[in-house]
Kinemage of the C-alpha trace (Angstrom):
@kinemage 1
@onewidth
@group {chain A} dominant
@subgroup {mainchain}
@vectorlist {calphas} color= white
{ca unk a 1} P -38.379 38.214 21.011
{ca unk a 2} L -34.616 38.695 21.507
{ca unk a 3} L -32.841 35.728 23.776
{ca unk a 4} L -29.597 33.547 23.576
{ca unk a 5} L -29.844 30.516 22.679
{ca unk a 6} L -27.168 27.696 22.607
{ca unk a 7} L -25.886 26.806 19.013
{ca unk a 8} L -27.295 23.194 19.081
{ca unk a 9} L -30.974 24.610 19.993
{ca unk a 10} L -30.865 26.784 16.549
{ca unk a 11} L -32.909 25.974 13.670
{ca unk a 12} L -33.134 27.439 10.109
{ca unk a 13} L -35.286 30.645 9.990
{ca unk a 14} L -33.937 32.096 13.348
{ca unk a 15} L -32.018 35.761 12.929
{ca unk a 16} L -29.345 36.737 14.450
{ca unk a 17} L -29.296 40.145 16.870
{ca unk a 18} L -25.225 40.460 16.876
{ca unk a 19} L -22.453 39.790 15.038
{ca unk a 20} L -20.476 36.581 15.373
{ca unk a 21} L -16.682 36.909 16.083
{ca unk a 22} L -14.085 33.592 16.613
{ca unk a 23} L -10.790 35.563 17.579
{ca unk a 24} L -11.326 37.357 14.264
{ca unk a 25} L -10.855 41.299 13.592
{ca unk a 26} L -14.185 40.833 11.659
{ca unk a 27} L -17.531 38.856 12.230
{ca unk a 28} L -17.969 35.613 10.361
{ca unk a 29} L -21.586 36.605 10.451
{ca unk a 30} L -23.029 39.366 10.718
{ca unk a 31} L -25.985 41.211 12.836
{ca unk a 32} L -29.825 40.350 11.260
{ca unk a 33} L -28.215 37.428 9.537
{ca unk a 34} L -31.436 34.535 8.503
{ca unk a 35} L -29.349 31.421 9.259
{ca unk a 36} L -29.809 28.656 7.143
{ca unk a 37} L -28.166 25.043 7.459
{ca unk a 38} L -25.317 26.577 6.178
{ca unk a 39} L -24.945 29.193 9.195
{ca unk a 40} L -25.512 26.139 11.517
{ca unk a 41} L -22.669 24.195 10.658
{ca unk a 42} L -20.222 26.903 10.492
{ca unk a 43} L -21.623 28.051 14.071
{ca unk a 44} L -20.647 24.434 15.214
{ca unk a 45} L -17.406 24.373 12.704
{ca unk a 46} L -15.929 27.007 15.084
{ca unk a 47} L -16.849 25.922 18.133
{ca unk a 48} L -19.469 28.743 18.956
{ca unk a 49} L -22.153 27.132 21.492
{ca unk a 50} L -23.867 30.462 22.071
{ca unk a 51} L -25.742 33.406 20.382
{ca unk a 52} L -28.219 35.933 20.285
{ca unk a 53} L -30.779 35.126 18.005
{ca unk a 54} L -34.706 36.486 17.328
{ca unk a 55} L -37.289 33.628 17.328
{ca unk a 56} L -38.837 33.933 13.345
{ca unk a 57} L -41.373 30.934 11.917
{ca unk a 58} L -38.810 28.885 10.218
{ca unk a 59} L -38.929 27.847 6.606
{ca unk a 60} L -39.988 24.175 5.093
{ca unk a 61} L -37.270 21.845 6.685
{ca unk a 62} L -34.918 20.739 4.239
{ca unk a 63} L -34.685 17.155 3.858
{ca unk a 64} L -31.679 15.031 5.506
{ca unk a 65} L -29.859 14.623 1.968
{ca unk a 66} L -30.328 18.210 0.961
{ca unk a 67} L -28.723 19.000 4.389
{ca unk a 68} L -25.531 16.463 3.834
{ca unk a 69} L -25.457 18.532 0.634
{ca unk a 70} L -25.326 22.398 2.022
{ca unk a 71} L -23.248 20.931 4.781
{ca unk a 72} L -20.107 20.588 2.758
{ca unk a 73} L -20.656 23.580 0.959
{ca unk a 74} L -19.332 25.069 4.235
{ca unk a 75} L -15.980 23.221 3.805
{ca unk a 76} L -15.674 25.239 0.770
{ca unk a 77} L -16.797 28.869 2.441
{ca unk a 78} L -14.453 28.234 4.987
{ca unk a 79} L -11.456 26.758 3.365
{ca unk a 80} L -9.439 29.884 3.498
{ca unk a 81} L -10.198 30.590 6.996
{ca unk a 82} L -7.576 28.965 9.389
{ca unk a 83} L -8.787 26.857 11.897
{ca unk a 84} L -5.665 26.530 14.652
{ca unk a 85} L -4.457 22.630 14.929
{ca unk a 86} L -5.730 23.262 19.083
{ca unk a 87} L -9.195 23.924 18.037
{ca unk a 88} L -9.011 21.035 15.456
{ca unk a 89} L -7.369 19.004 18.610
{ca unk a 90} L -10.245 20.175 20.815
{ca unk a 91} L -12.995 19.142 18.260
{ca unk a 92} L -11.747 15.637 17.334
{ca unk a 93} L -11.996 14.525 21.105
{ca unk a 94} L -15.030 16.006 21.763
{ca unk a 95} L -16.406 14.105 19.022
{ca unk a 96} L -14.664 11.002 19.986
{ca unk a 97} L -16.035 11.481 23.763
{ca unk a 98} L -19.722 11.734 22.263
{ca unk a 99} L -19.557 8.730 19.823
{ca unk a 100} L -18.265 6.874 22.610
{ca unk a 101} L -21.187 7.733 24.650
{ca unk a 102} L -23.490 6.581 21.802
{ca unk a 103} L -21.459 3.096 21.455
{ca unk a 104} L -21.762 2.290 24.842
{ca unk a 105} L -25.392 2.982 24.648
{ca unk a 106} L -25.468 0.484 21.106
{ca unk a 107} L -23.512 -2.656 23.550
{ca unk a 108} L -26.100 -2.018 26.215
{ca unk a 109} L -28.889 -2.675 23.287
{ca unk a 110} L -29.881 1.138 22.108
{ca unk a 111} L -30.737 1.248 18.647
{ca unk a 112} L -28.155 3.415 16.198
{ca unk a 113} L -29.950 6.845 16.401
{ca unk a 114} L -28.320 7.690 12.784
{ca unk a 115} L -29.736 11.553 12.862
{ca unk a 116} L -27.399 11.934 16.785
{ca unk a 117} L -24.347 10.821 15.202
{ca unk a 118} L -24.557 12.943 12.285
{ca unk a 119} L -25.015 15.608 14.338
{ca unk a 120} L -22.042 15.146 16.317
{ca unk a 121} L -19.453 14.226 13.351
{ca unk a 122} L -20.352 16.739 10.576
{ca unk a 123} L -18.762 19.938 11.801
{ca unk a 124} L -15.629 17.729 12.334
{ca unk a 125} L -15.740 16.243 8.904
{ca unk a 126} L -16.183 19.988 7.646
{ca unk a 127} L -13.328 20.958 9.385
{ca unk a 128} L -10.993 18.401 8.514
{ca unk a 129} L -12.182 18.689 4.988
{ca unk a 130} L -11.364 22.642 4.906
{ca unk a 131} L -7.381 22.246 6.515
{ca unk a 132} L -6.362 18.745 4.465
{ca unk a 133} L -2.707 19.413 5.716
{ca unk a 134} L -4.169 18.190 9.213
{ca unk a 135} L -5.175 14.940 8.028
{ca unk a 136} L -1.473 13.564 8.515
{ca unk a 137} L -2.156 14.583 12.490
{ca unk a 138} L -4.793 12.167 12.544
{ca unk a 139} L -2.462 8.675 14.289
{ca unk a 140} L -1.071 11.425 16.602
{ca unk a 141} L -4.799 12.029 17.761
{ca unk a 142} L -5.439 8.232 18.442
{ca unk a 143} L -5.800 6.591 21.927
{ca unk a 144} L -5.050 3.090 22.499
{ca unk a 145} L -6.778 2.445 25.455
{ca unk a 146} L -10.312 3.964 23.322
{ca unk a 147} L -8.922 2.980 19.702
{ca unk a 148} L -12.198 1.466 18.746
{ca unk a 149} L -13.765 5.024 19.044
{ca unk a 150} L -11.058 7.227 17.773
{ca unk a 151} L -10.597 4.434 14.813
{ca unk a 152} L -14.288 5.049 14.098
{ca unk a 153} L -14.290 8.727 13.623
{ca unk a 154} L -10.596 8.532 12.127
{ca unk a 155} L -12.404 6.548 9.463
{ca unk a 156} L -15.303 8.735 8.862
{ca unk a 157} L -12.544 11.471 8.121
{ca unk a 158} L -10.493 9.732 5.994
{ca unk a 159} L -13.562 8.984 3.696
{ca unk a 160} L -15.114 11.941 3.326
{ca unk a 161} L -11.332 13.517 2.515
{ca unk a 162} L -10.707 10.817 0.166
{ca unk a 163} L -13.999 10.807 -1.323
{ca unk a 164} L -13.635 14.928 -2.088
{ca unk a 165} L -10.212 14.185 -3.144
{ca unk a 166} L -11.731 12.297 -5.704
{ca unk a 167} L -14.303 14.459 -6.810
{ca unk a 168} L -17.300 12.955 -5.416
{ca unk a 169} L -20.105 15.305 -4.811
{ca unk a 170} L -20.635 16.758 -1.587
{ca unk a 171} L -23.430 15.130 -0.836
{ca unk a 172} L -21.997 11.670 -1.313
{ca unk a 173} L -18.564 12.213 0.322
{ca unk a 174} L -20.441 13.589 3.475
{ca unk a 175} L -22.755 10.155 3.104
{ca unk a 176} L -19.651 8.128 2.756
{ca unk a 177} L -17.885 9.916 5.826
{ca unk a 178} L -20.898 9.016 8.155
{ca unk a 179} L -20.859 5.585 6.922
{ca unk a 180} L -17.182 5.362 7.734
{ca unk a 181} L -17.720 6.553 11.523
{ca unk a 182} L -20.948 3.797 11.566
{ca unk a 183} L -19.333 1.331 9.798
{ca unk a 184} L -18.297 -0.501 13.393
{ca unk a 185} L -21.288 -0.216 15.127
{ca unk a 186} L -21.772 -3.967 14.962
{ca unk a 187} L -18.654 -4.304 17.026
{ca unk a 188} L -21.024 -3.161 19.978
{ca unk a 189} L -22.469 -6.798 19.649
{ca unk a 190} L -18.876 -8.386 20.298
{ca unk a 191} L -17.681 -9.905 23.599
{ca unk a 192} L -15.834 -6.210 24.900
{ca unk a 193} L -13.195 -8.174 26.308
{ca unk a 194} L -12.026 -9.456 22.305
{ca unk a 195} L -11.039 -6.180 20.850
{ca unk a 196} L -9.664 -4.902 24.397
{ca unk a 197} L -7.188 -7.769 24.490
{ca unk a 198} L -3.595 -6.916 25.030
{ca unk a 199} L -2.438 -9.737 22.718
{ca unk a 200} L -3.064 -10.797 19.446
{ca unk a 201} L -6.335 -12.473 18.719
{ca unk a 202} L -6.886 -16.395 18.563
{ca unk a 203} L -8.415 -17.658 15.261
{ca unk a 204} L -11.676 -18.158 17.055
{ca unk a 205} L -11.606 -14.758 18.704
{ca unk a 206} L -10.515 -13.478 15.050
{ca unk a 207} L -13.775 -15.349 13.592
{ca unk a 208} L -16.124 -13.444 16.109
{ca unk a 209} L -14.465 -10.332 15.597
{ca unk a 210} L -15.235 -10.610 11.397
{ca unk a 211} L -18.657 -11.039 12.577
{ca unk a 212} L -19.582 -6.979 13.156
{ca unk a 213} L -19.586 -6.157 9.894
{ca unk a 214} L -22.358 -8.261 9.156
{ca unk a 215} L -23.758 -7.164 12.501
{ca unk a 216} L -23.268 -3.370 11.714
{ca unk a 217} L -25.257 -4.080 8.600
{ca unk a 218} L -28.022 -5.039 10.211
{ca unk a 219} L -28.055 -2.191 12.758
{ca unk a 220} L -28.244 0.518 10.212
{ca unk a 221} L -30.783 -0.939 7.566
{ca unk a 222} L -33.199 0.368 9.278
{ca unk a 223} L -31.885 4.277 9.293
{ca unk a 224} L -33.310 6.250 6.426
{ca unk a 225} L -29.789 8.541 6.906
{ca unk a 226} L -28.079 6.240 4.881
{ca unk a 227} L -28.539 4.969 1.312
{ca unk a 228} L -28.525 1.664 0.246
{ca unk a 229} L -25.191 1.923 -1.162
{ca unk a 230} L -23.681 3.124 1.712
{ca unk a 231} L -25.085 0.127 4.184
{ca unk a 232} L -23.592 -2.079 1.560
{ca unk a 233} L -20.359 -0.556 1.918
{ca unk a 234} L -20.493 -0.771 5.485
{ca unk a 235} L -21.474 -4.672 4.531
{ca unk a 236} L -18.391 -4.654 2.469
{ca unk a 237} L -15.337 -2.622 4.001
{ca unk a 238} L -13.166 -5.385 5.094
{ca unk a 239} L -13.581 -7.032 1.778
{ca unk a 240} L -10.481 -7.277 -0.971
{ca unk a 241} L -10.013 -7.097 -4.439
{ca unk a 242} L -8.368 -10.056 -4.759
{ca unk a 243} L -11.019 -12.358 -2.808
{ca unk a 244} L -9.113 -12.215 0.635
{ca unk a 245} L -11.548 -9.925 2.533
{ca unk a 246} L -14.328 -10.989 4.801
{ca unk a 247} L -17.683 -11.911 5.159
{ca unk a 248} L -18.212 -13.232 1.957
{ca unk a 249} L -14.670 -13.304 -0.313
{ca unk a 250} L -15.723 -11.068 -2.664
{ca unk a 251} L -13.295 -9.550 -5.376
{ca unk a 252} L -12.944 -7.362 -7.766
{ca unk a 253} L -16.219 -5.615 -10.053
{ca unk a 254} L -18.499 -7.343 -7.103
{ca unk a 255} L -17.237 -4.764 -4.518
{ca unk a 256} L -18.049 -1.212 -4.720
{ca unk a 257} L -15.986 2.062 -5.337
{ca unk a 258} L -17.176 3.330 -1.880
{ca unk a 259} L -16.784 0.143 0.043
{ca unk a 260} L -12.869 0.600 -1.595
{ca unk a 261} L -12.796 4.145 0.119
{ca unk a 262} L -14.150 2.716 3.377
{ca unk a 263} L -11.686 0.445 3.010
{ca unk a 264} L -8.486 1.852 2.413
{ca unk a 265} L -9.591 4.448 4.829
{ca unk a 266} L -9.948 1.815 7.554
{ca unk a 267} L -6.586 -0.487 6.860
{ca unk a 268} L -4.952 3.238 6.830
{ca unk a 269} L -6.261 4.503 10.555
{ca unk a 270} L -5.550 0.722 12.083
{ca unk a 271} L -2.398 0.727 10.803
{ca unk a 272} L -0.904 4.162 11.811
{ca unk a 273} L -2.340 3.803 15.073
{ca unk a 274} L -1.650 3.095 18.539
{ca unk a 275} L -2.927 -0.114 19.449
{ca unk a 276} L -2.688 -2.306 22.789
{ca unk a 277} L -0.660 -4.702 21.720
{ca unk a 278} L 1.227 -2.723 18.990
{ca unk a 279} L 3.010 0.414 18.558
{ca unk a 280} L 1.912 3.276 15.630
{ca unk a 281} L 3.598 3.241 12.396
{ca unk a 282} L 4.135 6.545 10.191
{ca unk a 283} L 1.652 7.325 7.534
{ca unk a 284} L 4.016 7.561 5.133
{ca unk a 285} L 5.543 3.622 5.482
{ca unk a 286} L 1.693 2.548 6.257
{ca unk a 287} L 1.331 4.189 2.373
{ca unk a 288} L 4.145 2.748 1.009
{ca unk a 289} L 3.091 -0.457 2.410
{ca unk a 290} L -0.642 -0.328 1.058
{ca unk a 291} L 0.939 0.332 -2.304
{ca unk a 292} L 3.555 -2.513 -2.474
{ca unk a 293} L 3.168 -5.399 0.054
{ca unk a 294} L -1.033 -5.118 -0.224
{ca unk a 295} L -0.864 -4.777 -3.876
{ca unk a 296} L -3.857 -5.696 -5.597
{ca unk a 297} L -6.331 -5.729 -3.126
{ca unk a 298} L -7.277 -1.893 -3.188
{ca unk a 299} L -7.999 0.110 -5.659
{ca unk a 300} L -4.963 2.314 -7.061
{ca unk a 301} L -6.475 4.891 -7.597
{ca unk a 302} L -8.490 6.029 -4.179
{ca unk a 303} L -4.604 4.351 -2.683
{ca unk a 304} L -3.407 7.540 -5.117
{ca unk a 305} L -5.785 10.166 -3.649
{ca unk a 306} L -5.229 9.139 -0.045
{ca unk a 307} L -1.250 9.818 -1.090
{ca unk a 308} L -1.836 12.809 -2.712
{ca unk a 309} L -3.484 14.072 0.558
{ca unk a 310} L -1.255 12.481 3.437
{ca unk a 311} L 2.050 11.922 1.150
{ca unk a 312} L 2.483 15.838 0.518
{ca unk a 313} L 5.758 16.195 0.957
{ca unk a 314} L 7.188 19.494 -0.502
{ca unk a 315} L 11.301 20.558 -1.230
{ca unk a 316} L 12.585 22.317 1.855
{ca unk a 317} L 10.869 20.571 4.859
{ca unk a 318} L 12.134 19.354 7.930
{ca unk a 319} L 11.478 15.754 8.484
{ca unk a 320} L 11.958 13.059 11.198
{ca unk a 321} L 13.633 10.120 9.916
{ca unk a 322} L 12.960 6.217 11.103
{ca unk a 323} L 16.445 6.240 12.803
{ca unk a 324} L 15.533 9.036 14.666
{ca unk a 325} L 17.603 11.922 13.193
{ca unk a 326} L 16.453 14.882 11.254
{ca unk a 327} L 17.218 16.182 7.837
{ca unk a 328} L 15.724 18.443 5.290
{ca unk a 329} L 14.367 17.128 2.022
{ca unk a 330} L 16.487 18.344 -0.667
{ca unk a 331} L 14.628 16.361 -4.039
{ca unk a 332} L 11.149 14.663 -4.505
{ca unk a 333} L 11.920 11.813 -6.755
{ca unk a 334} L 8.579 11.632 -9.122
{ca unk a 335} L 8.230 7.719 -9.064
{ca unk a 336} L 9.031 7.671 -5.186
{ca unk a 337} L 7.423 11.117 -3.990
{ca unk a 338} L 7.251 9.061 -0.305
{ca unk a 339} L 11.428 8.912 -0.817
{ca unk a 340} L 13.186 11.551 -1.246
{ca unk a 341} L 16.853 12.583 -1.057
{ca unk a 342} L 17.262 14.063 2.305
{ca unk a 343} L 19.784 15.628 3.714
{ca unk a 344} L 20.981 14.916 7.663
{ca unk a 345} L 20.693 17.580 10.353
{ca unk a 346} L 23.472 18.842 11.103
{ca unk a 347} L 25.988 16.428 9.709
{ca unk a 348} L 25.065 17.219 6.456
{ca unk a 349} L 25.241 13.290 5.029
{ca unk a 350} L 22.779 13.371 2.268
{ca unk a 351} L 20.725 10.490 2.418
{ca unk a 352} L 18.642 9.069 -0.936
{ca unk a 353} L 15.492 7.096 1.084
{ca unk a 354} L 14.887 5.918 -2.678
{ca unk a 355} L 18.077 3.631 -2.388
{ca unk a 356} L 18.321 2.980 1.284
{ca unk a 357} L 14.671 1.488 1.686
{ca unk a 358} L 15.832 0.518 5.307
{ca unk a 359} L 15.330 4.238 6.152
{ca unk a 360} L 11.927 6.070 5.916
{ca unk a 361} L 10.000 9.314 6.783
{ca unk a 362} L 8.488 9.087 10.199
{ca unk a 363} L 7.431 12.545 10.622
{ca unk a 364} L 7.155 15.818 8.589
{ca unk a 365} L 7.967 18.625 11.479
{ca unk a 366} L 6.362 21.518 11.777
C-alpha cells in the first residue's frame, strides 16, 4: 500500500515510491529505495518531514549502539553535499526549541526519556559534523535569555566535532555528543531563579549551582542510551586537571579523556556566549585563553583539536579585528596560528597581532 508518511513515522524496511529532491538537480534518493537507519537520518539531516513510502515488514531492529554507529556514517555520505548556513540556522533552533520542551518537562519531575533526545539532536550533530567550517557560527547562534538550552546542545556539538577530530569512532563521538547535550539535565533540579540571575552568583548560590552535575548523574544512570563511561563523564565535566574542578577535586589520570572533551567543550560554549550578565567573547581569544591563562587544567591535546577546527584561519581572509576595524590576513605565524600579521582595511597599516597582544581576531567575515 502506497501512502505518505511524515519522516519521523518511518522505520527501517519501508520503500520509497519517489525520488527525494532538497533543491538539488538530482534526487538524494532515489524511487524503490529500502531505507535503512542510514536513509532516516539523512531524511531528517535535510530537513525532509514528508514522503511517499510503501508499507514492507521491516527487518530485525538494530540495536541503539549499532544505530549511533550507522548514524555518523551519514556525516561522511554527506560531507560533500552543502548544507546552506540558513538551513543549519533553521535546524539548531529547532533543536534548541525541542530540548527546551524536554527540560521543562525534567524541572516539573519527568524522567530523562534518553531515546527522545537522541532523536531530536542526531541529525544536528550529523550536520554540524559534515560542514566543520560552521562550528565557529556556533556563539552567534546562542540566546541569552535561553542560554541554558542553547549551551546544552552547543555542547553536544562541540563534542561530537572534537571527538571526530580526534579520531574517535563514530559510534563513540555520537555517544559523547549526546552526553554533552545531557550533561545539564541535573540543572532542572536547581532553584530556576539561580542560573536566570542577572548578576553574578553568591558563593552559596555558586555551591547549589555545582550541585547538577551530581544531580545529572543520577538522572541518567538509569538510561541504557548511555554507557557507563559516558554517565561518568557527565559526573566529571566540570572537573580539572590540576584538582580545581568540582564535585570531588579530582586531577589528572583520575579524570577521563571524554570527561576532558566534555569539558573543554563546555568552558568553550560558556565562554563565547551571550550571557545575562555578560557579553560574548570571540572564539578565537576564548582559545587563546584556554591555552594560556587555564593552562594545565585541560588536556592539550583535545585544546589542539578544538583549535584546529574553530582556529582555521587561512592567508587571504577578511577578518574583524577587537578594535573594530577590518584587515586581511597577510601571514599565519606557525607558533601563533590565532595571530597573524594582518593588514588594515583600507589604511593599509599592517598590523602583527603576534606583537600587539592588546589586539585580537573577533571575527573571520564571510
Amino acid at each position: 500500500m502506497e501512502l505518505y508518511k511524515n519522516t519521523s513515522d518511518l522505520r527501517p524496511g519501508i520503500l520509497l515510491k519517489e525520488d527525494v529532491f532538497v533543491k538539488t538537480k538530482y534526487p538524494i534518493m532515489r524511487k524503490d529505495t529500502e531505507l535503512t537507519p542510514e536513509h532516516l537520518y539523512a531524511l531528517r539531516a535535510f530537513g525532509v518531514t514528508r514522503v511517499k513510502v510503501e508499507e514492507r515488514v521491516a527487518p530485525d531492529k538494530l540495536t541503539d549502539e549499532e544505530q549511533d554507529t550507522h548514524a555518523m556514517s551519514t556525516a561522511d555520505m554527506l560531507k560533500n553535499m552543502p548544507i546552506s548556513r540558513e538551513t543549519l540556522r533553521k535546524q539548531y533552533y529547532e533543536t534548541v526549541r525541542n530540548y527546551k520542551k524536554e527540560f521543562m518537562g525534567w524541572r516539573a519531575g519527568a524522567k530523562v526519556d534518553s531515546a527522545k533526545v537522541r532523536q531530536t539532536v542526531l541529525p544536528l550533530l550529523e550536520s554540524f559534523a559534515s560542514q566543520k567550517n560552521m562550528l565557529v557560527a556556533l556563539n552567534e547562534l546562542s540566546d541569552s535569555k535561553d542560554y541554558l538550552y542553547h549551551h546544552s546542545v552547543g555542547v553536544g556539538i562541540l563534542a561530537a566535532a572534537i571527538s571526530n577530530q580526534l579520531g574517535y569512532p563514530t559510534g563513540d563521538a555520537l555517544q559523547l555528543g549526546l552526553a554533552g547535550v545531557l550533561a545539564d539535565v541535573g540543572m532542572a533540579k536547581i532553584d530556576p531563579q539561580i542560573p536566570e540571575k542577572s548578576a553574578f552568583l553568591s558563593r552559596e548560590e555558586y555551591n547549589e549551582v555545582k550541585k547538577h552535575t551530581i544531580f545529572s548523574f543520577q538522572m541518567l544512570q538509569e538510561t541504557p542510551l548511555l554507557r557507563k563511561e559516558m554517565k561518568l563523564a557527565v559526573f566529571q565535566h566540570h572537573e580539572r586537571l590540576d584538582g580545581s574542578g568540582y564535585p570531588r577535586g579530582d586531577k589528572s589520570d583520575s579524570i577521563t579523556v571524554y570527561s576532558q572533551i566534555l569539558a573543554v567543550s563546555d568552558v568553550f560554549h560558556a565562554m563565547t556566549s551571550e550571557r545575562i550578565y555578560r557579553s560574548k567573547q570571540s572564539p578565537y581569544k576564548v582559545l587563546e585563553m584556554i591555552k594560556e591563562e587555564e593552562f594545565g587544567k585541560f588536556d592539550i591535546k583535545i585544546v589542539q583539536a578544538l583549535e584546529s577546527l574553530i582556529g582555521n584561519i587561512s592567508i587571504g581572509a577578511r577578518v574583524k579585528l577587537s578594535d573594530g576595524e577590518i584587515g586581511e590576513v597577510m601571514f599565519i605565524h606557525r607558533d601563533s596560528p590565532l595571530r597573524p600579521l594582518v593588514k588594515k582595511l583600507p589604511s593599509g597599516e599592517t598590523v602583527d597581532l603576534a606583537a600587539k597582544r592588546s589586539l585580537s581576531i573577533e571575527k573571520v567575515l564571510e
